[in-house]
N, C-alpha and C positions, 0 to 999 in steps of 0.2 A: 039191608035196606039203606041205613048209611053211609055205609062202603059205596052203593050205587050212585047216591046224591052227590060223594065226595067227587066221583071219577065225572060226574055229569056238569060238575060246577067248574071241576079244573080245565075240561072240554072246551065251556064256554068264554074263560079265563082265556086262553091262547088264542079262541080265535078271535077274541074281542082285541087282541095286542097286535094278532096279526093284521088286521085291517086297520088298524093305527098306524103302521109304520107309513112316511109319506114316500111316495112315490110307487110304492107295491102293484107290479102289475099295470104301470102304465107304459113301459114299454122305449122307457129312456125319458118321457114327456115330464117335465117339470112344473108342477101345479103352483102359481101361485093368486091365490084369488079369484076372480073370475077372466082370466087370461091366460090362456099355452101359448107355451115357447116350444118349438120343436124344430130339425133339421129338415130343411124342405129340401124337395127335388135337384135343386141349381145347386146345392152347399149354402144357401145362403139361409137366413133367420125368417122364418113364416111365424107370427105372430095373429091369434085371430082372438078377439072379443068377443068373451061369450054371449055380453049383453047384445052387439048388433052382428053378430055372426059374420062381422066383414074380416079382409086378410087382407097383410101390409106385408111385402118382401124389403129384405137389409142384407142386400148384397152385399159378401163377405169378400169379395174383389176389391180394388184399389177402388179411390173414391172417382167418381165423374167430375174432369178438368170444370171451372169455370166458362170457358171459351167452347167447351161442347153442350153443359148443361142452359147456354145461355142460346136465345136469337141473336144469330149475328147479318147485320147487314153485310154485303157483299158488292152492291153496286159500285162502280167505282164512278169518284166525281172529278169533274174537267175542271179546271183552277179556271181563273177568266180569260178569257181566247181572245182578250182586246175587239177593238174594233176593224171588220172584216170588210167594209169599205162598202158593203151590201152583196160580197163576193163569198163562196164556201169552196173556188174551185182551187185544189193545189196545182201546184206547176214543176216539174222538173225542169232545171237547167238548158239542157237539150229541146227542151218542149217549144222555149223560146229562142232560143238562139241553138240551130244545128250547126254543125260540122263544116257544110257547105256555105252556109250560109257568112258563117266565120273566115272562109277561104276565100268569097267573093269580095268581100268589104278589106280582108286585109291584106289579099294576093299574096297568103303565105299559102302552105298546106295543109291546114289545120284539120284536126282528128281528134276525135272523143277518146277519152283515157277512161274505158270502158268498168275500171275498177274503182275508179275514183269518187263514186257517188257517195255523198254525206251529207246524214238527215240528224237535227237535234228537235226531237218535239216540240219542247220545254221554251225554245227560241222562236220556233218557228222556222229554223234555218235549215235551206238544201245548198247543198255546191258541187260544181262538178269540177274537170281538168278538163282544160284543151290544150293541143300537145301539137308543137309546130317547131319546124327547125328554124333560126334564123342565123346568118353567118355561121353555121355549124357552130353555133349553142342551141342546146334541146332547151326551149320555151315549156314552160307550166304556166300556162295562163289560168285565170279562174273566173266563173260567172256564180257568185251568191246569189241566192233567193231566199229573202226574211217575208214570211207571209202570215198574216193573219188568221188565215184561214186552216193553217198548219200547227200553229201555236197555241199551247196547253199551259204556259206560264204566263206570270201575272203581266199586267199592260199591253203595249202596242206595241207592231215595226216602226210606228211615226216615234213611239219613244227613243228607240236604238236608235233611228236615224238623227233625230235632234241633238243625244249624245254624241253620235259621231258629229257632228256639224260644229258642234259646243269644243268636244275635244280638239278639234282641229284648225279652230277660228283664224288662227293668228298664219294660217298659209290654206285658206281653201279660195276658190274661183268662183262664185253663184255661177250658174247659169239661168236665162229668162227661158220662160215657155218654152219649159224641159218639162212634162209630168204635173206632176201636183209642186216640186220644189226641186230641183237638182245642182249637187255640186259637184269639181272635180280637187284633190288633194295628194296630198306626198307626193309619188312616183309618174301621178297621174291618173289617179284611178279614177272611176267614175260613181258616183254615190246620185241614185236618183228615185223618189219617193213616187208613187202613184197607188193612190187608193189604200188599198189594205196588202200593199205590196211595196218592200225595199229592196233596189236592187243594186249590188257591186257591179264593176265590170273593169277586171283587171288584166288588161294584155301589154304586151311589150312590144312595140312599132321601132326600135335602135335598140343594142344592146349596151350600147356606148353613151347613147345619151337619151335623157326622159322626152325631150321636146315633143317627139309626137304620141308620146302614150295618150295624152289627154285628147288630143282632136282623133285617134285612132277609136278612143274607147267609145267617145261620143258619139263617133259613124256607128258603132258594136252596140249600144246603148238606145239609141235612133229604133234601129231595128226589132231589139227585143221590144221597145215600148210599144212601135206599130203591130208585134204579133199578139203582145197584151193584150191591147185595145181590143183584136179583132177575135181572141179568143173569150172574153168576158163580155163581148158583144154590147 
């Protein structure tokens, strides 16, 4: 009968040790308190609260950049487009002054330099070539357009233009009831302000001498302004 109690105590002994040990039978889960840790599905750490039964994932992956985890705006914003004279139309070179049109005023043979178009946002600035023989020298002439309406950096064309007029004081020509302001300078170029619109006009009338560049660009200048007017209506 002792013998039986001895073996019946020592029975209970082990297995009161064995369900001491921690972790026994949970299957890798590491018990601490009322919270498991365990390997979830993704490899990542599933953690669940026993008190509100909810679960949080800790992605064992690299952490999520700042610039992903965040809202990021994406609109892109226009710096100030100056003053656009009450105009938004842009204009190529050609638009205003053609080929032909260049041919009839200068009775040279003038032709578009069909690769030659150059746009700067930021300015506002387009340019084109026009391309004419004179005394067999090949002519680069060129027609700028500085527009307002084209222009994504800060101020106006009347700013540019006043610079060039400031720049150039001590050798430029005024001209009257040209535009909104116009002058001519250096070689003879033509500088003439209207609206929300500056425009060059640089052609060569001698190769030998400037004298007629300026009355030439004028006639070339005349014209663009009359197609202006009647494209802005």
């Amino acid at each position: 009968m002792k013998r039986l109690i001895a073996v019946t105590a020592a029975l209970l002994l082990g297995l009161l040790i064995v369900l001491s040990v921690p972790g026994c039978g949970t299957g890798g889960a590491n018990t601490d308190g009322a919270t498991t840790t365990a390997s979830g599905a993704s490899g990542g750490l599933v953690t669940t609260s026993s008190e509100s039964g909810s679960a949080s994932t800790e992605a064992s992956s690299s952490p999520t950049s700042d610039a992903a985890a965040s809202s990021t705006d994406t609109t892109a914003t226009t710096a100030g487009a100056g003053d656009s004279g009450g105009s938004d139309k842009v204009f190529l070179p050609h638009e205003l002054l053609s080929a032909d049109e260049a041919s009839a005023i200068s009775t040279f043979a003038v032709t578009l330099d069909a690769g030659s178009l150059y746009k700067d946002e930021e300015s506002g600035t387009i340019s084109e070539r026009y391309v004419y023989d004179l005394s067999g020298t090949t002519i680069n002439a060129l027609v700028e357009v500085h527009q307002d309406s084209f222009r994504t950096g800060e101020g106006s064309v009347k700013d540019t233009f006043a610079m060039e007029k400031n720049l150039g004081k001590n050798e430029i020509t005024m001209l009257k009831d040209f535009g909104d302001e116009a002058f001519t300078h250096g070689q003879g170029q033509l500088h003439l302000l209207y609206r929300g619109y500056y425009i060059v006009v640089a052609f060569d009338a001698d190769p030998y001498s400037t004298d007629q560049n300026a009355p030439l660009n004028i006639k070339l200048g005349t014209q663009i302004l009359e197609n202006l007017k009647t494209k802005l209506g």
